[in-house]
VEXDREN-2710 file (C-alpha; in Angstrom, 1 decimal):
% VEXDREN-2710
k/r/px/py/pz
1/UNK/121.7/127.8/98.1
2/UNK/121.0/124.0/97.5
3/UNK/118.5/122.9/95.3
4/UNK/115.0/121.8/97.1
5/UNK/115.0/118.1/97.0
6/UNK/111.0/118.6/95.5
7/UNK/111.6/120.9/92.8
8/UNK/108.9/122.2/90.4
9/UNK/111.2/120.1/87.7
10/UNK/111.2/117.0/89.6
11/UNK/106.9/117.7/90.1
12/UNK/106.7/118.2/86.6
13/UNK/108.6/115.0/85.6
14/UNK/106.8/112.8/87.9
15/UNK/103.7/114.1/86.4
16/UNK/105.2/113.0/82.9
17/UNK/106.2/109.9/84.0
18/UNK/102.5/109.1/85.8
19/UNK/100.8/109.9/82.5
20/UNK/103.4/108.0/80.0
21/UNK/103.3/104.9/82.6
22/UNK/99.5/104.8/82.6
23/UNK/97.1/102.9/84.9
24/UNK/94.4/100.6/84.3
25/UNK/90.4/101.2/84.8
26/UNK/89.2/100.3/88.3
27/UNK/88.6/97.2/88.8
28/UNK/91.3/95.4/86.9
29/UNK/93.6/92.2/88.1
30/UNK/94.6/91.9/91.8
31/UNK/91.9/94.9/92.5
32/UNK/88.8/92.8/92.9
33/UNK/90.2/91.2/95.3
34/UNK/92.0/94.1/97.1
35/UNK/89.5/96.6/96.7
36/UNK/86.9/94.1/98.2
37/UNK/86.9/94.8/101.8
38/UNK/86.9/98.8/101.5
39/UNK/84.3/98.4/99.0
40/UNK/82.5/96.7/101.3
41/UNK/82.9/99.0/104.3
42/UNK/81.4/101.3/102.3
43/UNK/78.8/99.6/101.9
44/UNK/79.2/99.6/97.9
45/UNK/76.5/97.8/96.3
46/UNK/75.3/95.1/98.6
47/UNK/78.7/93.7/99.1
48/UNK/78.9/94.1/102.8
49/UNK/77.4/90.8/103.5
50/UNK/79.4/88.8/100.7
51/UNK/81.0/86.3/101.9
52/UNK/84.5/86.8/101.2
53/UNK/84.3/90.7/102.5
54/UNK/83.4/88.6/105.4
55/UNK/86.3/86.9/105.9
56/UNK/89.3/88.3/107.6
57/UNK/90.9/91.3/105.9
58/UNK/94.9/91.0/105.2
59/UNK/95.7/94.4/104.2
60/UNK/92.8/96.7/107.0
61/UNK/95.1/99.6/106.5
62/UNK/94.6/99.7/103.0
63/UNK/90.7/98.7/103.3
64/UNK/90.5/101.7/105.2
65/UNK/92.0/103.9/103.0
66/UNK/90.1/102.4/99.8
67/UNK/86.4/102.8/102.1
68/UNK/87.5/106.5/102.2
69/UNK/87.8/107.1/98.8
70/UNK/84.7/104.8/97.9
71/UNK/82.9/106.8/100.8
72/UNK/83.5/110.1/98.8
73/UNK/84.0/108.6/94.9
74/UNK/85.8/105.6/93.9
75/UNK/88.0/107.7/91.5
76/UNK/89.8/109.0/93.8
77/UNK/91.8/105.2/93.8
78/UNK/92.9/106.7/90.3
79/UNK/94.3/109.7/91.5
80/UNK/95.8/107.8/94.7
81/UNK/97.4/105.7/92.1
82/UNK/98.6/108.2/89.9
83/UNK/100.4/109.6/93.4
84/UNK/102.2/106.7/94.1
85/UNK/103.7/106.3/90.5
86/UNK/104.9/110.1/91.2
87/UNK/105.9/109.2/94.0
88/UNK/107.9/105.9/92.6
89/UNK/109.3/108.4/90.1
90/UNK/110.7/111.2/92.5
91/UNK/112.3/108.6/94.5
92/UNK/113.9/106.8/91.6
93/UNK/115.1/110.2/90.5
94/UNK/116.7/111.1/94.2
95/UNK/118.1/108.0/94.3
96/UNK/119.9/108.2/90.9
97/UNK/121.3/111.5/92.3
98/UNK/122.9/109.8/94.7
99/UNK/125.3/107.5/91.9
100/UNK/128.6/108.3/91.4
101/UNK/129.4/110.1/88.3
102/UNK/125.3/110.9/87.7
103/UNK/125.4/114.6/86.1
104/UNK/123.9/116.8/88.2
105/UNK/122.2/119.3/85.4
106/UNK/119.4/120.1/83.9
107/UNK/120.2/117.7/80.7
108/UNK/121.4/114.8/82.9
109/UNK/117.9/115.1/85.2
110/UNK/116.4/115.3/81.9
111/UNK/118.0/112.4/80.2
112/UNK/117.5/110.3/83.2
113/UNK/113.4/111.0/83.3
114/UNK/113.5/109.8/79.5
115/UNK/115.1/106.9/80.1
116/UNK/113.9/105.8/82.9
117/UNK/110.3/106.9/81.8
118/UNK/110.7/104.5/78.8
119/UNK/111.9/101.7/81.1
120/UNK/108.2/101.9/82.1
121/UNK/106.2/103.7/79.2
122/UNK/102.7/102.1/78.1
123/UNK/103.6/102.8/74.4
124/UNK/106.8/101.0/74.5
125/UNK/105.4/97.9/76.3
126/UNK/102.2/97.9/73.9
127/UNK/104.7/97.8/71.0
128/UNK/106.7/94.8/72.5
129/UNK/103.4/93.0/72.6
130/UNK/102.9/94.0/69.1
131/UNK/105.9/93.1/67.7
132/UNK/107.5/90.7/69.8
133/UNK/104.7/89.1/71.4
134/UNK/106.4/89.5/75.0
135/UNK/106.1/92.4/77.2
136/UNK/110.0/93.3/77.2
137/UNK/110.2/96.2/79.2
138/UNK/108.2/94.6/82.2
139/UNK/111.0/92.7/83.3
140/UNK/113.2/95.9/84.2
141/UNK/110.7/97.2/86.5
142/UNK/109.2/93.8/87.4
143/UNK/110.2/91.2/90.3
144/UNK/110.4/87.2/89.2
145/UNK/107.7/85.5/89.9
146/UNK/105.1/88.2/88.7
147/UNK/105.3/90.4/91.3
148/UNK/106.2/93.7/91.6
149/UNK/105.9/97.4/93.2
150/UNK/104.1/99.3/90.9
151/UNK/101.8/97.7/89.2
152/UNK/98.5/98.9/86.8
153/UNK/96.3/99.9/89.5
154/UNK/96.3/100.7/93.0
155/UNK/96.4/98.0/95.7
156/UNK/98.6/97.2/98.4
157/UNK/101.6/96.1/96.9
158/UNK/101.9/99.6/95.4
159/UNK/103.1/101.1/98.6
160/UNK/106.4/99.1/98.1
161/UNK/107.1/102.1/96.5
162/UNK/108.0/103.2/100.4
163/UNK/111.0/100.4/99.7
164/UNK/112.5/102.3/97.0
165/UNK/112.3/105.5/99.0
166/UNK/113.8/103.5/101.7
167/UNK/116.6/103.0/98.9
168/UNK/117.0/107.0/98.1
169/UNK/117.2/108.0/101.6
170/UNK/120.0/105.5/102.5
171/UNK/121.5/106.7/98.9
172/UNK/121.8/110.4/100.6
173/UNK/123.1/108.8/104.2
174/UNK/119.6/109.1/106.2
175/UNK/119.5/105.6/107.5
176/UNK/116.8/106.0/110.3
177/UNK/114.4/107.1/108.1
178/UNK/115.4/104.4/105.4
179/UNK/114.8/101.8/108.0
180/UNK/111.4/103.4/109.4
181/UNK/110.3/103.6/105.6
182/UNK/111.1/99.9/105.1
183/UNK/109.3/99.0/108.2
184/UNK/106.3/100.9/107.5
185/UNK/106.2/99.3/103.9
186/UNK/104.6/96.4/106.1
187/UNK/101.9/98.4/107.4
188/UNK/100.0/97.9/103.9
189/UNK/101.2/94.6/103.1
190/UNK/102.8/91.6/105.1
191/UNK/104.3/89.9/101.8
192/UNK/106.9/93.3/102.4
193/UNK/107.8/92.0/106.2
194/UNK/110.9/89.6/104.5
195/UNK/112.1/91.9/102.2
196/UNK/111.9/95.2/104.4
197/UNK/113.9/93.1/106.7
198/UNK/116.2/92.3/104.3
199/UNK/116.8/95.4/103.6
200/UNK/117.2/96.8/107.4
201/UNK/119.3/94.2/107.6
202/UNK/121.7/95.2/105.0
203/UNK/121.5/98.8/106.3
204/UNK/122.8/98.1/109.5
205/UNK/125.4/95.4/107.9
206/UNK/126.5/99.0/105.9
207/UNK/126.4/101.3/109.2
208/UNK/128.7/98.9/111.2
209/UNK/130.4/98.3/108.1
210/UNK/131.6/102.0/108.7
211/UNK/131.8/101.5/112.3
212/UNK/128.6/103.3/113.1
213/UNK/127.8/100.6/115.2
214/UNK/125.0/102.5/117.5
215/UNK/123.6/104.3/114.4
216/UNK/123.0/100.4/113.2
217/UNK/121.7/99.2/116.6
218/UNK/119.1/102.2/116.7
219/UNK/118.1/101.5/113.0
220/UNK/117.3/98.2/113.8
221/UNK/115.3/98.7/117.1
222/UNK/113.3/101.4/115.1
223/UNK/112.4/99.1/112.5
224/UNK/111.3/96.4/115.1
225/UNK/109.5/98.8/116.9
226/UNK/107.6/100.3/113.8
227/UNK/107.1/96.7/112.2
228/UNK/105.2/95.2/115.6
229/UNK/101.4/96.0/114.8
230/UNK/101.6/94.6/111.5
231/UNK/103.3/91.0/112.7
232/UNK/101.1/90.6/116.0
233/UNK/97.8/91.8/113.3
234/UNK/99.3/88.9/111.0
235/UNK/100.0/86.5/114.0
236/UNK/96.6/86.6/115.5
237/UNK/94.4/86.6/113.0
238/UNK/96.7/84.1/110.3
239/UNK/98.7/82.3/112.6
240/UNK/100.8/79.5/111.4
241/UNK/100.1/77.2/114.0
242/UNK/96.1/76.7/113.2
243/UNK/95.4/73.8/113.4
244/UNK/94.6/73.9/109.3
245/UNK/97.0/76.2/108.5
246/UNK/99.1/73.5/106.8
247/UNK/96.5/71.9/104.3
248/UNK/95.4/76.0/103.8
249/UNK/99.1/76.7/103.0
250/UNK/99.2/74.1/100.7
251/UNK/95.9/75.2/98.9
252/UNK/97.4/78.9/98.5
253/UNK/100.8/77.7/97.3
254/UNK/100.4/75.4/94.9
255/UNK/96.5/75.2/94.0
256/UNK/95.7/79.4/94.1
257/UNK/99.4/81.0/93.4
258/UNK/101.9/78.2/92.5
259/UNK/102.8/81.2/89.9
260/UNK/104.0/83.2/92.3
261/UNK/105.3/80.3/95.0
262/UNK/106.5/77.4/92.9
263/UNK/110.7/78.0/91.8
264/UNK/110.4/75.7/88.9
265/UNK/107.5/77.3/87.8
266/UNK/108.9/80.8/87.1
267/UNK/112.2/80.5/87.0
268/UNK/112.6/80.8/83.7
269/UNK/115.6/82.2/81.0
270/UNK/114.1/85.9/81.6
271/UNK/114.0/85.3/85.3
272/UNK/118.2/84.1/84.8
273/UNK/118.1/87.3/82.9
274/UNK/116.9/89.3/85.3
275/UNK/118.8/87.9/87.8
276/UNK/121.9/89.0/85.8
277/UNK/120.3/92.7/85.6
278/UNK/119.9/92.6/89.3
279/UNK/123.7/91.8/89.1
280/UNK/124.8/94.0/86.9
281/UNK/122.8/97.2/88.9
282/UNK/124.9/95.8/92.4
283/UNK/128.4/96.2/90.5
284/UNK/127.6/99.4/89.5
285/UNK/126.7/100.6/93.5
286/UNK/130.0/99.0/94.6
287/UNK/131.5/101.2/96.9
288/UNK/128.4/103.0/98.3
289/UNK/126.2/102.0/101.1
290/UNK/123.4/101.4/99.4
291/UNK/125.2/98.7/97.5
292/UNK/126.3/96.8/100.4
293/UNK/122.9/97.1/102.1
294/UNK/121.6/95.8/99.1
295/UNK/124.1/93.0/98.2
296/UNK/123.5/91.8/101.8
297/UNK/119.5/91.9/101.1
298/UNK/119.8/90.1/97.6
299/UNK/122.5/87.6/99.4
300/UNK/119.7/87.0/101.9
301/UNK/117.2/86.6/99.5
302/UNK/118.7/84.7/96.7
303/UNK/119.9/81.7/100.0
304/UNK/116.5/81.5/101.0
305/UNK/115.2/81.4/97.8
306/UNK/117.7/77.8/97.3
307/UNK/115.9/76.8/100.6
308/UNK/112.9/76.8/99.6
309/UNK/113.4/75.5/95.8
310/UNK/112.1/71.9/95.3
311/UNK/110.2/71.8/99.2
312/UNK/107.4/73.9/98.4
313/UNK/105.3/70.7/98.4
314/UNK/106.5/69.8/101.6
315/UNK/107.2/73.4/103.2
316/UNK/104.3/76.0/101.6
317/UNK/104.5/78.4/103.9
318/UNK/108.3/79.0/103.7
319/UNK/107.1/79.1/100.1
320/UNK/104.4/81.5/100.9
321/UNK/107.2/84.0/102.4
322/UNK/108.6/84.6/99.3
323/UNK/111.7/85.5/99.9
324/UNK/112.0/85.9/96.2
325/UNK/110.2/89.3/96.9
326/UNK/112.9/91.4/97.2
327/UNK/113.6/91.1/93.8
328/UNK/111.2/93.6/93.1
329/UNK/113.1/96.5/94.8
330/UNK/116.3/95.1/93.2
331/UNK/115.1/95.1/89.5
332/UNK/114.0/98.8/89.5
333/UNK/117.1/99.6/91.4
334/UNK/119.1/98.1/88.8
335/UNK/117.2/99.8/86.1
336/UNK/117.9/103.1/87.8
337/UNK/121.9/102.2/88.6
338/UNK/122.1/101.6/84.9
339/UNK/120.4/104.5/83.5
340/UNK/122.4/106.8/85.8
341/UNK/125.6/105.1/85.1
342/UNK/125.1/105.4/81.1
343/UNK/124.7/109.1/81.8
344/UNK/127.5/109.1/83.9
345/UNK/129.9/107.7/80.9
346/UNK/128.6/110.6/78.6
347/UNK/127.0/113.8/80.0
348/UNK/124.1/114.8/77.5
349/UNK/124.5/118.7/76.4
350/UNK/122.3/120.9/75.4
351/UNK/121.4/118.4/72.1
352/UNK/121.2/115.6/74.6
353/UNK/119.0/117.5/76.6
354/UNK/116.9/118.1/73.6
355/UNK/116.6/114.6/72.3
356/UNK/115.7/113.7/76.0
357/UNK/112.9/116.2/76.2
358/UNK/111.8/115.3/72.8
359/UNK/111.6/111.1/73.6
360/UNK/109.8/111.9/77.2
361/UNK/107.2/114.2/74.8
362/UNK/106.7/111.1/72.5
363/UNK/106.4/108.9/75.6
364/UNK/103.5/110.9/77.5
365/UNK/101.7/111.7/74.1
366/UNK/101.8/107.8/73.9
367/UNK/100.7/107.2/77.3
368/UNK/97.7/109.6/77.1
369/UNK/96.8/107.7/73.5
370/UNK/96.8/104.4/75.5
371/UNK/94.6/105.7/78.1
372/UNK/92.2/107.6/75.5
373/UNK/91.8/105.2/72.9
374/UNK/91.5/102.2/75.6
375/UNK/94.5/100.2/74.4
376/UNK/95.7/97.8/77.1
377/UNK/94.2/96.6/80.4
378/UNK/91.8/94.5/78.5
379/UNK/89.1/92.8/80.1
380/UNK/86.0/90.8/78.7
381/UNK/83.5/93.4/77.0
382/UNK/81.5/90.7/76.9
383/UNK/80.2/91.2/81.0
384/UNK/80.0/94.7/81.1
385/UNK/76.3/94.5/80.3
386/UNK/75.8/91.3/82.8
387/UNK/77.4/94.5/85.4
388/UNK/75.3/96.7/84.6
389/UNK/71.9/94.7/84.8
390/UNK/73.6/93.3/88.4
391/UNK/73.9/97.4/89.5
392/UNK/70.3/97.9/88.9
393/UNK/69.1/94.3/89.7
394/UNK/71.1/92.7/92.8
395/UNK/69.9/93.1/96.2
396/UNK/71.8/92.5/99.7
397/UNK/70.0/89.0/99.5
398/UNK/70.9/87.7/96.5
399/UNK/74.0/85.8/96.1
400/UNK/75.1/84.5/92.2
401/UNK/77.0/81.5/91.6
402/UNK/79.5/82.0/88.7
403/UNK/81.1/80.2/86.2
404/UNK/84.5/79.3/87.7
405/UNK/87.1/76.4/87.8
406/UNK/90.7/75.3/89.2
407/UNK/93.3/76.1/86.2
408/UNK/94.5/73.9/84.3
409/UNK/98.2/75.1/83.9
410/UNK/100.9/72.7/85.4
411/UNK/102.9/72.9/82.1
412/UNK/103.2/76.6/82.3
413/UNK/106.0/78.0/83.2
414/UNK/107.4/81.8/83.5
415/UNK/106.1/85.0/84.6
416/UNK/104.7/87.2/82.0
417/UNK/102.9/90.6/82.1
418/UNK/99.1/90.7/80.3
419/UNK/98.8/94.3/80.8
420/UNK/99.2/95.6/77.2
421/UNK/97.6/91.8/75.8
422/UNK/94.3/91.0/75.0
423/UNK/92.3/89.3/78.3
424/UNK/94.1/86.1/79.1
425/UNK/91.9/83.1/78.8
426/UNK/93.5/79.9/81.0
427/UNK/95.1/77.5/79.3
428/UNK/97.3/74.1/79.5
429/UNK/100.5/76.0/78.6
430/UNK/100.4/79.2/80.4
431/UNK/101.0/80.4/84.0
432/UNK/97.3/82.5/84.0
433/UNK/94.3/81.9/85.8
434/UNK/90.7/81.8/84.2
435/UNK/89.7/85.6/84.6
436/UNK/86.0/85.7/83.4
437/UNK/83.6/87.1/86.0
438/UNK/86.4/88.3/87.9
439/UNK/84.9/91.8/88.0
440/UNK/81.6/90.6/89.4
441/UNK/81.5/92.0/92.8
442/UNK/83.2/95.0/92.0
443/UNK/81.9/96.1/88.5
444/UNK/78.1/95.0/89.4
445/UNK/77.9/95.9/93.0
446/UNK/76.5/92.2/93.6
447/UNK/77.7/89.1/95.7
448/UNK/79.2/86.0/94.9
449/UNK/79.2/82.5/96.4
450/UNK/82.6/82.0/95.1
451/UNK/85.3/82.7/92.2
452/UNK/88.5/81.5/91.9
453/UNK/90.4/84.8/91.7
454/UNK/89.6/86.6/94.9
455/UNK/90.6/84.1/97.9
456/UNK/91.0/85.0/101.8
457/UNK/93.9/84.2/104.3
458/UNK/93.1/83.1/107.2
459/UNK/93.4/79.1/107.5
460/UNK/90.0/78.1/107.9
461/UNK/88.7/80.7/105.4
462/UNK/91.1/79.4/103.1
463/UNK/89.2/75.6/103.0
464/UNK/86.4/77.2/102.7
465/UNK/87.1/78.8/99.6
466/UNK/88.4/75.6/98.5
467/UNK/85.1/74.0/99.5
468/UNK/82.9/76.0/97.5
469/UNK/85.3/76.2/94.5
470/UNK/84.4/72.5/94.8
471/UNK/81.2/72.6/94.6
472/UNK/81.3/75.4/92.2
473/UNK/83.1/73.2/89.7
474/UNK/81.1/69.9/90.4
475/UNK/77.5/71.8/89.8
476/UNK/78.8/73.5/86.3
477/UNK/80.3/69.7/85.6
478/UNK/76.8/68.7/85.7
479/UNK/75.8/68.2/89.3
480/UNK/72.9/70.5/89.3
481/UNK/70.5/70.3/92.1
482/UNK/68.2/73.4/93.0
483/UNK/67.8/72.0/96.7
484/UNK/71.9/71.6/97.1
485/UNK/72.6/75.2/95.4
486/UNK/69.8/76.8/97.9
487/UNK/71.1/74.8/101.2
488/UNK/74.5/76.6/99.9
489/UNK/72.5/80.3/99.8
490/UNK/72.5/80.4/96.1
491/UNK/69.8/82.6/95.2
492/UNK/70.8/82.7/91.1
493/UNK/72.9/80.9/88.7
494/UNK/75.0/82.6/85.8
495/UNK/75.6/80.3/82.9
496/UNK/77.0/81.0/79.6
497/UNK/74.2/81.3/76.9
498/UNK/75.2/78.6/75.0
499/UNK/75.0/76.0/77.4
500/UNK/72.4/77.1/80.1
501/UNK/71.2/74.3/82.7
502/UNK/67.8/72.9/83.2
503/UNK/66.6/73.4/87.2
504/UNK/63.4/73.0/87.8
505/UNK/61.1/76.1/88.4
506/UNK/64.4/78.3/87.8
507/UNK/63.0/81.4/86.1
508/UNK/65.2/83.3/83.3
509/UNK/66.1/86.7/84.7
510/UNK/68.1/88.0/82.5
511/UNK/69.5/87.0/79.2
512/UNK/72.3/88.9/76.4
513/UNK/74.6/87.3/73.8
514/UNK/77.2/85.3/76.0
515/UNK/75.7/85.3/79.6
516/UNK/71.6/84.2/81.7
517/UNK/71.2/84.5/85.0
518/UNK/68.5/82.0/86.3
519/UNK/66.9/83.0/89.8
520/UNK/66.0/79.9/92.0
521/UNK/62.7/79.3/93.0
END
């Protein structure tokens, strides 16, 4: 009888792998912007009249699902999370099955869990920060650019793990549902319509390869059918042809995320190096047909990528496509092609197997230290009072202008992961953005005029957000005016303490060791 592709081993190894890999605290990174709308949907705090839940919402499937679990408890985003990095797991695993010469025993399933767990374990990346400075193992699960599938929290990028399954499925010859998974990635996140195409691309480039010519035609129409609500949601509501869609393009690309749309600025010696890993994983799938659906996806990728390189001035929302993305399915892919193909070479025994079981031990022990003694996913200590007064404080018509400011960081260049570092803090010679506050809306249930982290999408949104970052900056440079901060709906002003501004008839609402809030009269 053939062994159930779900297996109480493979549960019990994803479970390992969840707990070793770790996830941060809500509200961390990408989430305050992510979470945002679904927060706001239900009706957390007084946030559904901010004014960027407001604005037009690029991920509503996901909003929907994050209102659910806000609706009920917000830690159910944890345990969503902690699904989708099983779920990342158990299609890592199945696709590794599917390499040639991958031992298919207990000790070779084993080995392959350890390895691959410690390609992504918390412990091992806090101890590259430690010793190394750098965040080593990131970059063989990681995209360039800073992107990638799963990341420390949920949001809407996570469900690229739906790519990788994509991967397993073709792996085991079930290209319909490869291409529907790959087309459905899109459903939680438009940056996944180029590289799911990419990808159903290459598939049917495999199929007809074979001369399954129909099979290819069908996988294709499948995918286009499956991808059409997400493209005619992103079409109407963030079309490129707005009339200030190409001054809003330019803002996102090279004022908000050059990080992530500028070439020069991560393409670095770890992004060549990774490029070479991507390489390296390919050779090894020579042969099978998820290897030539993939060469033809990184082909497609890596001659768009040239395209682009040097005109994102001049062409932002190619950049804004980037078609750089895919290299966050093909880094993880790689990791697993290599990990499969070292077993392959020697087949562990029952010593192997031991050793294996032992490291994978070590690794969730370390992952549940992590977690319990609150090392990594640092943020400022430092607000988490200013939160809590905001919880009890802020009402749905008060709206608090924060410290924020455009980053200064057009030396910087790289992609780096601050996961397992202490908070960032912006700087001339870095690629991060200025993080203080960030947590704001989230964390103290409160709303904001404006911060530089959280931005909408839509065109005209977008220079809005640009607008009051303006006038955000130009009041903390100096410009204070209590009749120009009300006309904007500014109801109170958060200033650090030691350097709080003199308005008129402003009364001091609130005061601790780094932060005052002043409400307007």
């Amino acid at each position: 009888m053939a062994r159930p592709v779900l297996s109480l081993e493979a549960v019990l190894l994803a479970v390992a792998f969840a707990v070793a890999h770790t996830q941060s605290p809500l509200y961390y990174s990408n989430q305050n912007q992510y979470l945002l709308h679904g927060a706001a949907l239900a009706r957390h705090g007084s946030l559904s009249t901010d004014w960027l839940a407001t604005t037009t919402d690029p991920t509503p499937l996901f909003s929907a699902l994050a209102a659910g679990a806000f609706a009920l408890h917000p830690f159910l985003l944890q345990v969503a999370h902690f699904a989708l990095l099983m779920g990342y797991f158990l299609a890592a695993r199945r696709l590794a099955r599917a390499v040639p010469g991958m031992p298919d025993s207990r000790a070779g399933r084993l080995a392959f869990a350890a390895l691959f767990t410690a390609a992504h374990a918390a412990l091992l990346r806090w101890a590259s920060v430690r010793i190394a400075g750098v965040d080593y193992p990131w970059y063989l699960q990681a995209g360039l650019a800073a992107q990638y599938l799963i990341g420390p929290g949920v949001q809407p990028s996570a469900f690229g793990v739906l790519l990788l399954a994509a991967c397993a499925a073709l792996a085991h010859g079930r290209a319909r549902t490869a291409c529907a998974l790959a087309a459905l990635t899109c459903w939680f996140h438009a940056t996944y319509l180029l590289p799911a195409a990419l990808v159903v691309a290459g598939t049917m480039y495999a199929l007809a390869r074979e001369g399954n010519w129909r099979i290819a035609l069908k996988c294709g129409v499948l995918a286009l059918v499956l991808v059409v609500p997400p493209v005619a949601y992103s079409l109407w509501h963030f079309s490129p042809f707005d009339s200030a869609s190409a001054e809003a393009q330019r803002v996102l690309a090279l004022v908000r995320i050059p990080h992530h749309c500028v070439v020069a600025r991560w393409f670095d010696g770890v992004a060549a190096a990774q490029v070479a890993w991507v390489a390296l994983g390919l050779f090894l799938l020579r042969g099978t047909a998820l290897g030539r659906a993939l060469v033809v996806a990184a082909l497609g990728g890596t001659l768009l990528t040239l395209a682009v390189a040097g005109r994102e001035a001049d062409a932002p929302g190619f950049a804004l496509a980037f078609p750089w993305r895919v290299s966050v399915l093909l880094v993880p892919v790689a990791t697993i092609a290599v990990c499969a193909k070292l077993l392959a070479l020697k087949p562990p025994g029952a010593r192997g197997a031991a050793l294996a079981g032992a490291a994978l031990g070590a690794l969730v022990t370390g992952g549940v230290c992590v977690t319990a003694f609150g090392i990594g996913y640092g943020t400022v200590k430092e607000e988490d009072a200013l939160y809590a007064w905001a919880r009890e404080y802020a009402g749905p018509a008060d709206v608090f202008l924060i410290p924020t400011a455009f980053p200064k960081v057009s030396s910087g260049r790289g992609a780096v992961s601050n996961t397992f570092a202490p908070p960032p803090r912006a700087n001339p010679d870095t690629n991060q953005i200025p993080v203080d506050l960030q947590r704001f809306r989230l964390a103290g249930g409160a709303r904001l005029y404006v911060d530089f982290k959280s931005v909408p999408y839509a065109a005209s949104e977008v220079l809005e957000w640009q607008r009051r970052m303006r006038f955000a900056v130009e009041t903390y440079g100096g410009a204070w005016s209590v009749d120009a901060l009300k006309r904007e709906g500014v109801t109170h002003v958060v200033a650090p303490a030691r350097k709080v501004p003199a308005l008129a008839l402003a009364a001091e609402v609130y005061r601790d060791a780094a932060y005052v809030v002043l409400r307007l009269p």
